[in-house]
Backbone and ligand atoms as CSV (ligand in chain L), in Angstrom:
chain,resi,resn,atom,element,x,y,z
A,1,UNK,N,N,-12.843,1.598,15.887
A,1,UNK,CA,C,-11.624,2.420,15.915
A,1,UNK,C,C,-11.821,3.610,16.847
A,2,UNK,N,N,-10.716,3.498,17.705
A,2,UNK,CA,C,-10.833,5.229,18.249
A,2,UNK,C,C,-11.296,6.216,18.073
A,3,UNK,N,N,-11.232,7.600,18.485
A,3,UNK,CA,C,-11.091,8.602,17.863
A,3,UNK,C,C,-9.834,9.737,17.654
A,4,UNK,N,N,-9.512,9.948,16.975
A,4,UNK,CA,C,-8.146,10.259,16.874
A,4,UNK,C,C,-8.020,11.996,17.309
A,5,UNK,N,N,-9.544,12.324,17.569
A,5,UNK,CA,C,-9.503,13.477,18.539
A,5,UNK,C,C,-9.170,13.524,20.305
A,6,UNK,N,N,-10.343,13.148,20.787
A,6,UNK,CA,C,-10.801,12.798,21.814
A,6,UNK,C,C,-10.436,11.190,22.439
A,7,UNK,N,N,-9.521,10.412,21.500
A,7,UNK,CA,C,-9.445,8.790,22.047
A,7,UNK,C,C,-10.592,8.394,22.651
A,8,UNK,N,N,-12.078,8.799,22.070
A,8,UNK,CA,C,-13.033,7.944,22.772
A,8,UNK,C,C,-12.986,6.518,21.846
A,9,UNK,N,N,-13.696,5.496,22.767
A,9,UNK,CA,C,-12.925,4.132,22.374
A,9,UNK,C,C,-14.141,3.570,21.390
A,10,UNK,N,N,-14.792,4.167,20.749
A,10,UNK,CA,C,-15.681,3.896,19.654
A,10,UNK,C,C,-15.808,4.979,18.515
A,11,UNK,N,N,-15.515,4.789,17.753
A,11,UNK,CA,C,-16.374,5.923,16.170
A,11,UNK,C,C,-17.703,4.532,15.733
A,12,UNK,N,N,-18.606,5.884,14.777
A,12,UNK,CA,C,-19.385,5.232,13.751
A,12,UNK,C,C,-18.890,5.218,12.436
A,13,UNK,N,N,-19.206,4.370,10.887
A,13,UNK,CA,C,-19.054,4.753,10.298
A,13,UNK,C,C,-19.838,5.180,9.650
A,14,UNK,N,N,-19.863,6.622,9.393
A,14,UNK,CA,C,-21.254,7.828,8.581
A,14,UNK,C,C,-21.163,7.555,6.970
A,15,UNK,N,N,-20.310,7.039,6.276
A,15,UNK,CA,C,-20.458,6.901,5.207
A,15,UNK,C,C,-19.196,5.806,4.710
A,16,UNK,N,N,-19.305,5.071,3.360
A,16,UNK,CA,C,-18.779,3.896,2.891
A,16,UNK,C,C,-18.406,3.616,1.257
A,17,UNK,N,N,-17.600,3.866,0.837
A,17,UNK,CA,C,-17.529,3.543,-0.883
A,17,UNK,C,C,-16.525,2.713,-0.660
A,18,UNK,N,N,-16.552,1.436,-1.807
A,18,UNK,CA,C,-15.949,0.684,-2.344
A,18,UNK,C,C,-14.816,1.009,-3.712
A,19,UNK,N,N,-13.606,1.503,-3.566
A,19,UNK,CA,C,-13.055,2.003,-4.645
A,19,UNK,C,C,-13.005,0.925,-6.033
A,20,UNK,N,N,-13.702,1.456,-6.852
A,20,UNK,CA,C,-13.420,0.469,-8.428
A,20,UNK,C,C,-12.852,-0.348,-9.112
A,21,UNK,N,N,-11.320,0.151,-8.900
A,21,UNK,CA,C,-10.532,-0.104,-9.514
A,21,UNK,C,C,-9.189,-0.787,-8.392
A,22,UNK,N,N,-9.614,-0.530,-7.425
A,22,UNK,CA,C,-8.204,-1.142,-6.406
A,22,UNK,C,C,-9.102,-2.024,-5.293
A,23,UNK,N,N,-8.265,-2.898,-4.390
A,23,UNK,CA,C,-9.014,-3.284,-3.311
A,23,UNK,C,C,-8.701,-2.421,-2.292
A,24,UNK,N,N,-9.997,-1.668,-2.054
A,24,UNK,CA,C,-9.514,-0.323,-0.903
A,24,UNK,C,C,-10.836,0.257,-0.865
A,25,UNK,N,N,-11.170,0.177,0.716
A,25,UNK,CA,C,-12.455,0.919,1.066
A,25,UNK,C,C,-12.253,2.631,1.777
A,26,UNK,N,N,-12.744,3.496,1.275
A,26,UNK,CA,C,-12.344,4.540,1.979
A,26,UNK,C,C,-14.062,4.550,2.826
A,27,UNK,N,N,-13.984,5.097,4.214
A,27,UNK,CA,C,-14.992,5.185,5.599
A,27,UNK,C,C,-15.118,6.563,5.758
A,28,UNK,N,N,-15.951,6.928,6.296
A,28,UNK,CA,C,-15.803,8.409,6.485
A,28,UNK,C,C,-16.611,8.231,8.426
A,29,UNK,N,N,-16.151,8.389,9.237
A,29,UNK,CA,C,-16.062,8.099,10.524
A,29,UNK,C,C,-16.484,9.331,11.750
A,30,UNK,N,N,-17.553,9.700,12.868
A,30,UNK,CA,C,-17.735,10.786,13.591
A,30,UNK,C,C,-17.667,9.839,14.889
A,31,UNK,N,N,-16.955,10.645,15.943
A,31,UNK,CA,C,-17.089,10.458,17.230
A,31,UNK,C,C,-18.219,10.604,18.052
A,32,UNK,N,N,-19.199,10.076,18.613
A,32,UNK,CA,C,-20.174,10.570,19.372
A,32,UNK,C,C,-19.707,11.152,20.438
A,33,UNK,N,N,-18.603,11.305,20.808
A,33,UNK,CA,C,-18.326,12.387,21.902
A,33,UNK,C,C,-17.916,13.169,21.725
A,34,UNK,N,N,-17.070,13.801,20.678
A,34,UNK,CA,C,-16.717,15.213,20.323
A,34,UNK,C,C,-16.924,15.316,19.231
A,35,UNK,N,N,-17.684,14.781,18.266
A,35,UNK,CA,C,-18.103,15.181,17.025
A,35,UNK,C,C,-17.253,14.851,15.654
A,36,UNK,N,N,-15.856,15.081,16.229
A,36,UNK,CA,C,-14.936,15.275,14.746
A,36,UNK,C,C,-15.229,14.002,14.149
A,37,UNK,N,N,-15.042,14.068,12.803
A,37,UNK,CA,C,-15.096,13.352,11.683
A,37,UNK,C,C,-13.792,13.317,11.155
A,38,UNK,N,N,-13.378,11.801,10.620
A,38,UNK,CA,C,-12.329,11.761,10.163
A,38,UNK,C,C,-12.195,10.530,8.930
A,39,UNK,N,N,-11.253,10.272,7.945
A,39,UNK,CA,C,-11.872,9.274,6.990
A,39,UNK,C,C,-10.717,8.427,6.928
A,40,UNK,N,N,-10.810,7.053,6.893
A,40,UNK,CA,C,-9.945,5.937,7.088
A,40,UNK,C,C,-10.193,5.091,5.680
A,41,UNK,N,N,-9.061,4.556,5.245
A,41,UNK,CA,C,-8.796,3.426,4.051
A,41,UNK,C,C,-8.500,2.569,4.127
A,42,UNK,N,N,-9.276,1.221,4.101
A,42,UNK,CA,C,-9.215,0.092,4.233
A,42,UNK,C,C,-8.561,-0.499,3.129
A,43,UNK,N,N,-7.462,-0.974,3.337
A,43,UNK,CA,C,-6.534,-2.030,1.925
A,43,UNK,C,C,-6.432,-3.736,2.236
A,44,UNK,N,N,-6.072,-4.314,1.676
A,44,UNK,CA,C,-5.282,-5.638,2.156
A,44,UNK,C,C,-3.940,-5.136,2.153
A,45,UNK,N,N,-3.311,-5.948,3.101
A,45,UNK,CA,C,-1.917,-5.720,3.568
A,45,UNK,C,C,-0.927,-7.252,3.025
A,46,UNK,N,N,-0.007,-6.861,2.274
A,46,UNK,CA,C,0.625,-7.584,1.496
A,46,UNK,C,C,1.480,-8.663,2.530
A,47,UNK,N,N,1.733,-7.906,3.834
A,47,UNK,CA,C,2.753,-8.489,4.659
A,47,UNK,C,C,1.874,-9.443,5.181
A,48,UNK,N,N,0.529,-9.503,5.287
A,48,UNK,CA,C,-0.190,-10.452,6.188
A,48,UNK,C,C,-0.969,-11.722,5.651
A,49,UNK,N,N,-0.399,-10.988,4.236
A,49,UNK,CA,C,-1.048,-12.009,3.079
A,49,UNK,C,C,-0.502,-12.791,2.362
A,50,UNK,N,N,0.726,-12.424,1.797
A,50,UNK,CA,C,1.410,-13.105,0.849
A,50,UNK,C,C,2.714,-13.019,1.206
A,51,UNK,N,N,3.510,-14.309,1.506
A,51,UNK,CA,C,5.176,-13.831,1.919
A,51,UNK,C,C,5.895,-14.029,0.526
A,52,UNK,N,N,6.873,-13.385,0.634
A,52,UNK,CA,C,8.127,-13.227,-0.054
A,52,UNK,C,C,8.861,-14.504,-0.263
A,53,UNK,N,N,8.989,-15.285,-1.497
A,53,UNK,CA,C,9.525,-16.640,-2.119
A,53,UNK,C,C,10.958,-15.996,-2.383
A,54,UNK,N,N,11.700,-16.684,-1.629
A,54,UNK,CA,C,13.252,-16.094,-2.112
A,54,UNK,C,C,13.655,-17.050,-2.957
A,55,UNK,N,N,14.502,-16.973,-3.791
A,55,UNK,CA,C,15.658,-17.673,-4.343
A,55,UNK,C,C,16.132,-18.835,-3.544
A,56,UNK,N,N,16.357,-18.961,-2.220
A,56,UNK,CA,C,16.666,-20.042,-1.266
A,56,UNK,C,C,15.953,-20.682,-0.983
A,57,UNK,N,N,14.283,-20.414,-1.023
A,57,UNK,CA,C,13.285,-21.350,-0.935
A,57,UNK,C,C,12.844,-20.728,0.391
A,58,UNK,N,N,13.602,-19.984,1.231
A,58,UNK,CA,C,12.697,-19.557,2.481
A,58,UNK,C,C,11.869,-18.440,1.804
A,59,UNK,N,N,11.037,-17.873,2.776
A,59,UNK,CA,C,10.300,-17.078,2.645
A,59,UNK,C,C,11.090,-15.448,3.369
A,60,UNK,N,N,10.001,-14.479,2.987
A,60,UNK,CA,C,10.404,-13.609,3.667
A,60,UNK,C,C,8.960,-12.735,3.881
A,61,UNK,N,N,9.175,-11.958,4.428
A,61,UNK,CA,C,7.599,-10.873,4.722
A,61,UNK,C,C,7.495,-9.456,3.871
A,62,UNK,N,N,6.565,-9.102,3.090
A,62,UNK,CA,C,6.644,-7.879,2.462
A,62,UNK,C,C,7.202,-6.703,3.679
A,63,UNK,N,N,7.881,-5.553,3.563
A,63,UNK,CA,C,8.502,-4.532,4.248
A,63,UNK,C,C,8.166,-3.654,3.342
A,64,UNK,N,N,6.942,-2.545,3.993
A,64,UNK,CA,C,6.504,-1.438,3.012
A,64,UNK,C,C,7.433,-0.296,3.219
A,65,UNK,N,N,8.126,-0.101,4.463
A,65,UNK,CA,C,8.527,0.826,4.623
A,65,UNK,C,C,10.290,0.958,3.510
A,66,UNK,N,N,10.665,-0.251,3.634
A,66,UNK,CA,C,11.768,-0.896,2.715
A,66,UNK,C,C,11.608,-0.190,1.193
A,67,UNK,N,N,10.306,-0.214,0.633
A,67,UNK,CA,C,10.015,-0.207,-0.483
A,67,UNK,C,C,9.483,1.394,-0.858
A,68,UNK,N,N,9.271,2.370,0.456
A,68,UNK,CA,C,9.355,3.657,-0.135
A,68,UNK,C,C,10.627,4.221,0.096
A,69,UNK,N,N,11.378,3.747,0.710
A,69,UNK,CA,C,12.965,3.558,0.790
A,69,UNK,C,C,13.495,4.447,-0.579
A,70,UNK,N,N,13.309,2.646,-0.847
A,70,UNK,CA,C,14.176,2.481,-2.094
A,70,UNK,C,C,13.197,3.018,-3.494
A,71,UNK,N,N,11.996,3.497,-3.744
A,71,UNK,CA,C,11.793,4.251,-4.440
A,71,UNK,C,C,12.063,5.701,-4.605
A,72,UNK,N,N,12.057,6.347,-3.305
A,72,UNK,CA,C,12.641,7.819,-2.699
A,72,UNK,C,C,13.876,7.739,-3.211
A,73,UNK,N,N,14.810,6.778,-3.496
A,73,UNK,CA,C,15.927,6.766,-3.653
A,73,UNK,C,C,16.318,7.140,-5.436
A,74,UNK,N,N,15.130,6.837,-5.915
A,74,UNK,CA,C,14.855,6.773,-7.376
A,74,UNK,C,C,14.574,8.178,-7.846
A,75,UNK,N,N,14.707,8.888,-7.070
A,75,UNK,CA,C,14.141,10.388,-7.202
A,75,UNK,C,C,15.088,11.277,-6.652
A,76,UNK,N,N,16.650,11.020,-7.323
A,76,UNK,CA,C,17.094,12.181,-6.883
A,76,UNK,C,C,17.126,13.285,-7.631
A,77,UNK,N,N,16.696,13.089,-8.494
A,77,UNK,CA,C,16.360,14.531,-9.748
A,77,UNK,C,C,15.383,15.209,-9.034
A,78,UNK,N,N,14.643,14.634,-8.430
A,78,UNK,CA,C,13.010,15.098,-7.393
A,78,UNK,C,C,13.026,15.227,-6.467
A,79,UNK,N,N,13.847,15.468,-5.423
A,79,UNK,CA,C,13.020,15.349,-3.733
A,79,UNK,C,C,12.384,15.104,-3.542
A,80,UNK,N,N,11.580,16.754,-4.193
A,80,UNK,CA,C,10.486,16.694,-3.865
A,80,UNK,C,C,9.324,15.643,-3.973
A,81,UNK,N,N,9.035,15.145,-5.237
A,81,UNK,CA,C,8.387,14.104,-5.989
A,81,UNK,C,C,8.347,12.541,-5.131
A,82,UNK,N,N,9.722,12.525,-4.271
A,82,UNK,CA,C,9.783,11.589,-3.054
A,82,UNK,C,C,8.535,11.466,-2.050
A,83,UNK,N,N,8.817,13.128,-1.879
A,83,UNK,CA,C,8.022,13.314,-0.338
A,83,UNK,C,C,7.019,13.351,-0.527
A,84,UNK,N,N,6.445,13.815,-2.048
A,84,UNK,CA,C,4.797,13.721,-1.758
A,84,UNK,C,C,4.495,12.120,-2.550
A,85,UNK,N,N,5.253,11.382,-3.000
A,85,UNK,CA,C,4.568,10.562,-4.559
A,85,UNK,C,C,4.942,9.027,-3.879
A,86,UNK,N,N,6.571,8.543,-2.683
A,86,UNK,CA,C,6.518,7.657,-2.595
A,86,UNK,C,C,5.818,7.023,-2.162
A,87,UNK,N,N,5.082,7.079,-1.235
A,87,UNK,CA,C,4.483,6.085,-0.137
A,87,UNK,C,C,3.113,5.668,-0.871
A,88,UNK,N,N,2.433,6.543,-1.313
A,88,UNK,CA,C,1.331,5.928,-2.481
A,88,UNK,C,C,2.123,5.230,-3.376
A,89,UNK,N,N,3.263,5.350,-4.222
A,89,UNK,CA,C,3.091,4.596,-5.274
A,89,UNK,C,C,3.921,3.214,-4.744
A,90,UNK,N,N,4.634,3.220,-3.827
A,90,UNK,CA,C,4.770,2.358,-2.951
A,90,UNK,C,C,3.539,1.340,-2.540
A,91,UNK,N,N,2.594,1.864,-2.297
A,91,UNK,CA,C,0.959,1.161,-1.930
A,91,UNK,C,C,0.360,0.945,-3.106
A,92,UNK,N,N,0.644,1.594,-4.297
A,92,UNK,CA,C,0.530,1.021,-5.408
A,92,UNK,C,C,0.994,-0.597,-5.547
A,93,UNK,N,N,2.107,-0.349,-5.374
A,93,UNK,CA,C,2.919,-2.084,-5.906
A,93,UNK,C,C,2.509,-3.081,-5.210
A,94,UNK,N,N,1.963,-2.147,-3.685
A,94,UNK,CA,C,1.554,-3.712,-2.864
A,94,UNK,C,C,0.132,-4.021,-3.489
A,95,UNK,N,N,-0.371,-3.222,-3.413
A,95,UNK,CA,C,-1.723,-3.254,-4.173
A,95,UNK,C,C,-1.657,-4.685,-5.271
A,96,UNK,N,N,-1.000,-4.056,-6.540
A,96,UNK,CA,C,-1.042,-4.781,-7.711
A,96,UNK,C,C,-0.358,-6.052,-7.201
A,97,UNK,N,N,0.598,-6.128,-6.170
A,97,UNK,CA,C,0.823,-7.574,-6.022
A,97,UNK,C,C,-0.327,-8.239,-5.421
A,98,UNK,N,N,-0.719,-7.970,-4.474
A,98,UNK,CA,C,-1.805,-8.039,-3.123
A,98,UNK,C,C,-3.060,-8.872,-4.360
A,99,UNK,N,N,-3.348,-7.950,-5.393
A,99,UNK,CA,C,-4.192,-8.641,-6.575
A,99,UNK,C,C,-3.901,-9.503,-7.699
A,100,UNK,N,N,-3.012,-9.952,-7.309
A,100,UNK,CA,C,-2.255,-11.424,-8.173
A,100,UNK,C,C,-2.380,-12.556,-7.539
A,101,UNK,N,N,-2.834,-13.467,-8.237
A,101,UNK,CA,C,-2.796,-15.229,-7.648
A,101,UNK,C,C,-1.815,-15.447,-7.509
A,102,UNK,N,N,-0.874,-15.309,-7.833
A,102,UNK,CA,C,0.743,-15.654,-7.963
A,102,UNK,C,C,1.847,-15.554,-6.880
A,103,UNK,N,N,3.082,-16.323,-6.765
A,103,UNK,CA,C,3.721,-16.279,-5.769
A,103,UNK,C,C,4.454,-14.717,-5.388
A,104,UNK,N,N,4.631,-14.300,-4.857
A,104,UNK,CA,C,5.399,-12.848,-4.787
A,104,UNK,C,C,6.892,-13.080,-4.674
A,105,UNK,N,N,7.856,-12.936,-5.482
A,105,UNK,CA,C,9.395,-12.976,-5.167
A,105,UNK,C,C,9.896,-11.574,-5.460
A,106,UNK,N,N,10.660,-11.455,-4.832
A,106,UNK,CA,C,11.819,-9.952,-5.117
A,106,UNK,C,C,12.021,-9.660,-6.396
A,107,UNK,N,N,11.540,-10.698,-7.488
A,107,UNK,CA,C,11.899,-9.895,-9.127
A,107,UNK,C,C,10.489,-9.364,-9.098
A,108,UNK,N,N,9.549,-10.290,-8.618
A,108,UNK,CA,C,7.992,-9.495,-8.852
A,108,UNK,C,C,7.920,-7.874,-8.023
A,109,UNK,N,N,8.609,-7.705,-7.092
A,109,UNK,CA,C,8.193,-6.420,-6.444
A,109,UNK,C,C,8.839,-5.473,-7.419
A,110,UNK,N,N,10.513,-6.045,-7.510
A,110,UNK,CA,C,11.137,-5.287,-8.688
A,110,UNK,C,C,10.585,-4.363,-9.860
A,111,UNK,N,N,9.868,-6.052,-10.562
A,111,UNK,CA,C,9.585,-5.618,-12.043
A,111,UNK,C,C,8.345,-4.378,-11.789
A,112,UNK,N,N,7.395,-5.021,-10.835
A,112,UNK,CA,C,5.936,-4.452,-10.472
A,112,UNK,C,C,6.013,-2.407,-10.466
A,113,UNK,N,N,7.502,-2.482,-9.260
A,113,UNK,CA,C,7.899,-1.185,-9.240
A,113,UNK,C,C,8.154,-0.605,-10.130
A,114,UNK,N,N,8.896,-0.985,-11.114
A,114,UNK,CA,C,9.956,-0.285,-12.135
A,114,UNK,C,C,8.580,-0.207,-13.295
A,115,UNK,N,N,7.672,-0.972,-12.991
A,115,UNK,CA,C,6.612,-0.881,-14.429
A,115,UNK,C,C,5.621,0.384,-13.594
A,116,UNK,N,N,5.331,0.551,-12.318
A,116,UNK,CA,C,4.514,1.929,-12.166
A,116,UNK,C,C,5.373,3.391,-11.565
A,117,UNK,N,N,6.664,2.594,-11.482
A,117,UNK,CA,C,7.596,4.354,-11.856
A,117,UNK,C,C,7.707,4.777,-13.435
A,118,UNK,N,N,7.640,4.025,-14.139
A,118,UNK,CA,C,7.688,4.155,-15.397
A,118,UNK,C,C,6.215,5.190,-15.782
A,119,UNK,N,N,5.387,4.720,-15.523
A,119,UNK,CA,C,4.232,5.306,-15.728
A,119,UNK,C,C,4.176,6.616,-15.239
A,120,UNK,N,N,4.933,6.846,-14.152
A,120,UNK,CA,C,4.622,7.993,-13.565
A,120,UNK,C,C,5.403,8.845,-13.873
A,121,UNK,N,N,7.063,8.467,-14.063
A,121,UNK,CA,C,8.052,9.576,-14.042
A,121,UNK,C,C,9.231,8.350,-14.383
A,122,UNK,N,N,9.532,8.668,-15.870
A,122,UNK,CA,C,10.043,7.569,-16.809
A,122,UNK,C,C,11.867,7.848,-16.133
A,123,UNK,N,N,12.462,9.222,-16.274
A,123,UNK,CA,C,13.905,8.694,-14.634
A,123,UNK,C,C,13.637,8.274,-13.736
A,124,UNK,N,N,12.502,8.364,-13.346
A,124,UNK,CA,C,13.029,8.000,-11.580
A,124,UNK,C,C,12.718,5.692,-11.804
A,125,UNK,N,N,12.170,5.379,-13.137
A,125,UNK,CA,C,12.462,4.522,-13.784
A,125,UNK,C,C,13.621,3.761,-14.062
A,126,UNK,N,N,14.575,4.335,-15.065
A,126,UNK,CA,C,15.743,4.531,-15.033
A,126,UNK,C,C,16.804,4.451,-13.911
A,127,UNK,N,N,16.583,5.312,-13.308
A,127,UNK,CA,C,17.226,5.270,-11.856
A,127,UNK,C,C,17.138,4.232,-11.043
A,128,UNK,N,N,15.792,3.596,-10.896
A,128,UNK,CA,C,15.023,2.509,-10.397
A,128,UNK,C,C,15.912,1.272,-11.036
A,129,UNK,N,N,15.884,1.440,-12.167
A,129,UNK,CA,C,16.357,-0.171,-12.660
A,129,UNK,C,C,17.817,-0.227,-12.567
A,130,UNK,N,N,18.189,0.849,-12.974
A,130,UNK,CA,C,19.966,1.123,-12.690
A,130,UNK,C,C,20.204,0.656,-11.199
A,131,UNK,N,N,19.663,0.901,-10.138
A,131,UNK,CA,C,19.897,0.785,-8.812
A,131,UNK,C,C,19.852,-1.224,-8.509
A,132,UNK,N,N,18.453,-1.561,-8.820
A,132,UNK,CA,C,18.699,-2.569,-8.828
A,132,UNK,C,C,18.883,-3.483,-10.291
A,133,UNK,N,N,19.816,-2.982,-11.142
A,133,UNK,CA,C,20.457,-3.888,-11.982
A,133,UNK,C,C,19.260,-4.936,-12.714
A,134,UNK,N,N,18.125,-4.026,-13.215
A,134,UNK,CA,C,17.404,-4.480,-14.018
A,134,UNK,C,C,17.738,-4.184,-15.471
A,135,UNK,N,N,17.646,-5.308,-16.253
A,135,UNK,CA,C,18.305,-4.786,-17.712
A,135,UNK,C,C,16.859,-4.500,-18.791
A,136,UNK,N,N,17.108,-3.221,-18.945
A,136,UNK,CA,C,15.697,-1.950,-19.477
A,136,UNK,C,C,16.039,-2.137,-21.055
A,137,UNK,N,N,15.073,-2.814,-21.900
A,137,UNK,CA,C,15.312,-2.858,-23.233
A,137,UNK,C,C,14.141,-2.231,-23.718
A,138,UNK,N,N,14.210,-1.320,-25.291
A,138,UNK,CA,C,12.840,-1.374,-26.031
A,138,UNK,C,C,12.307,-2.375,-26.593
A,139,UNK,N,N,11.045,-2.704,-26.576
A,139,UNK,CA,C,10.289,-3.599,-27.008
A,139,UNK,C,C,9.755,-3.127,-28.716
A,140,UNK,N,N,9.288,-4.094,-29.543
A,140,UNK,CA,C,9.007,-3.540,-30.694
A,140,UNK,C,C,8.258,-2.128,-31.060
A,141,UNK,N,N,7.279,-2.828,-29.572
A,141,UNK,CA,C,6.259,-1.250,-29.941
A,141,UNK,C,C,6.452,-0.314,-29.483
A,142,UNK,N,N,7.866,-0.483,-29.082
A,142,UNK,CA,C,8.674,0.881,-28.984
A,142,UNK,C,C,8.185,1.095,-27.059
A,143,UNK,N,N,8.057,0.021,-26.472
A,143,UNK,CA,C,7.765,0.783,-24.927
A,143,UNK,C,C,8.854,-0.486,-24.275
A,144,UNK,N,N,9.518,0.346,-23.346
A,144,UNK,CA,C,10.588,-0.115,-22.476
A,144,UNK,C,C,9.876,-1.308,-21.816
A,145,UNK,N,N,10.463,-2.611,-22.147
A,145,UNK,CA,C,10.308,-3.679,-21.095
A,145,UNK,C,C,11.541,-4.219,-20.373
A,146,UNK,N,N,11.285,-5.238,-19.486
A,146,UNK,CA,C,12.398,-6.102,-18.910
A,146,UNK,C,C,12.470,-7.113,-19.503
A,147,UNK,N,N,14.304,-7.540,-19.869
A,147,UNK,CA,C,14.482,-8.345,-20.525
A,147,UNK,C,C,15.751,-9.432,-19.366
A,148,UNK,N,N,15.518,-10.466,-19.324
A,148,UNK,CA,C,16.701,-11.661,-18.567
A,148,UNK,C,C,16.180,-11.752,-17.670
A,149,UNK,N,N,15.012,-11.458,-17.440
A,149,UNK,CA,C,14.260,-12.021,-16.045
A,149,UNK,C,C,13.543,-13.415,-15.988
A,150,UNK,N,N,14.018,-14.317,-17.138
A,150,UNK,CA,C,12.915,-15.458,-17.128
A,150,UNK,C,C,12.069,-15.216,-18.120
A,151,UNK,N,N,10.622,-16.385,-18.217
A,151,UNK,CA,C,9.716,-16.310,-18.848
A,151,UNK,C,C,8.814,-15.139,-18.206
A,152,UNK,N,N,7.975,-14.745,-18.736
A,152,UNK,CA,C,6.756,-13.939,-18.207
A,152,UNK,C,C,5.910,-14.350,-18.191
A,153,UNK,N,N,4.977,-14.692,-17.160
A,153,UNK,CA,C,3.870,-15.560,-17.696
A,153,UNK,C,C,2.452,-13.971,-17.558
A,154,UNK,N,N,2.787,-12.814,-17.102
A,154,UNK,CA,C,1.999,-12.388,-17.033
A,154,UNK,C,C,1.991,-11.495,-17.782
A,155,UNK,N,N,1.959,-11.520,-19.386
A,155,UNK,CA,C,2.434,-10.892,-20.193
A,155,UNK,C,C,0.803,-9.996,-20.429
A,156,UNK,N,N,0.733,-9.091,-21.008
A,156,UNK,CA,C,-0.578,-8.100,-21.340
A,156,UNK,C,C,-0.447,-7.478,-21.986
A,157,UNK,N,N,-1.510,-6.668,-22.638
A,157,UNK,CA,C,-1.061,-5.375,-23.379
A,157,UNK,C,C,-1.446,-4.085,-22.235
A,158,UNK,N,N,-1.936,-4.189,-21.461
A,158,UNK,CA,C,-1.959,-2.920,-20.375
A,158,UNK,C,C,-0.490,-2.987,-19.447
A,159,UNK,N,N,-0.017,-3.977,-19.433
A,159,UNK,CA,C,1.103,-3.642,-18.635
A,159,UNK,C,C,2.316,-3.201,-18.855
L,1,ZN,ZN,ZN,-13.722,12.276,19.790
C-alpha cells in the first residue's frame, strides 16, 4: 500500500492483531521515506463475496454505501448519532452477514440491521422497521422480534 503521506509506492507493516470477535485485521504501517505511520483494517467485503438473492431469482451486489443511507435515515431523532454511528454499524451488518454460510437476500440485510440498531439505539429501530415495513412484535421473553418473515432457521438466544 502507498503512503498516504508522501505517496511513496511501498509501506511496511510494523505491527499486526487479529481482532477476536469479527473478521478484521487492524496493521499498523511506516513509510520508509517519510516516516509517518498510519493504521489500516483489513475486513472481507460482502460485495465481492456474497451476492444478493432477490425474490426474482437474479442476483444483486451488496451496496454499502446504500445501507448507511438508509440507516442515517433511521436517526432522525439523532443527526448527530448518524454522523458518527452509521457507517460502522453499517460494517457491522456486512460483517455479521459476510460470517454466515447462508444465502444473503434483502430480508437478511433487513432483519440483520433492524436486530443491531436495536441493540444500539432501540428508535432509530423503530424507525428502521417502520421505514421498511417490518412487522416488530414482543416475543415471550419480552424482547422485540420479527414476525411474517418466514421460518427462521437462524434462531439463537444471543440474537
Ligand atoms: Zn511517506
Amino acid at each position: 500500500m502507498f503512503c498516504v503521506n508522501c505517496f511513496h509506492k511501498n509501506t511496511a507493516v510494523t505491527n499486526s492483531r487479529p481482532n477476536k470477535k469479527q473478521p478484521l485485521v487492524w496493521r499498523r504501517r511506516r513509510c520508509p521515506s517519510c516516516g509517518t505511520l498510519f493504521t489500516t483494517y483489513e475486513r472481507p467485503s460482502l460485495a465481492d463475496n456474497k451476492p444478493i438473492h432477490l425474490p426474482s431469482g437474479k442476483t444483486d451486489t451488496f451496496n454499502l454505501g446504500k445501507l448507511i443511507l438508509s440507516i442515517s435515515k433511521a436517526f432522525t431523532h439523532d443527526p448527530k448519532a448518524a454522523e458518527y454511528h452509521a457507517l460502522w454499524l453499517a460494517q457491522t451488518v456486512e460483517d455479521t452477514l459476510s460470517s454466515q454460510r447462508q444465502q444473503v437476500t434483502p430480508e437478511d440485510i433487513e432483519a440483520t440491521t433492524h436486530d443491531i440498531l436495536k441493540k444500539f439505539d432501540e428508535l432509530a429501530a423503530v424507525q428502521y422497521a417502520a421505514r421498511h415495513q417490518l412487522i416488530v412484535s414482543l416475543s415471550r421473553r419480552g424482547r422485540p422480534s420479527l414476525r411474517g418473515r418466514g421460518p427462521r432457521t437462524d434462531e439463537s438466544p444471543s440474537r
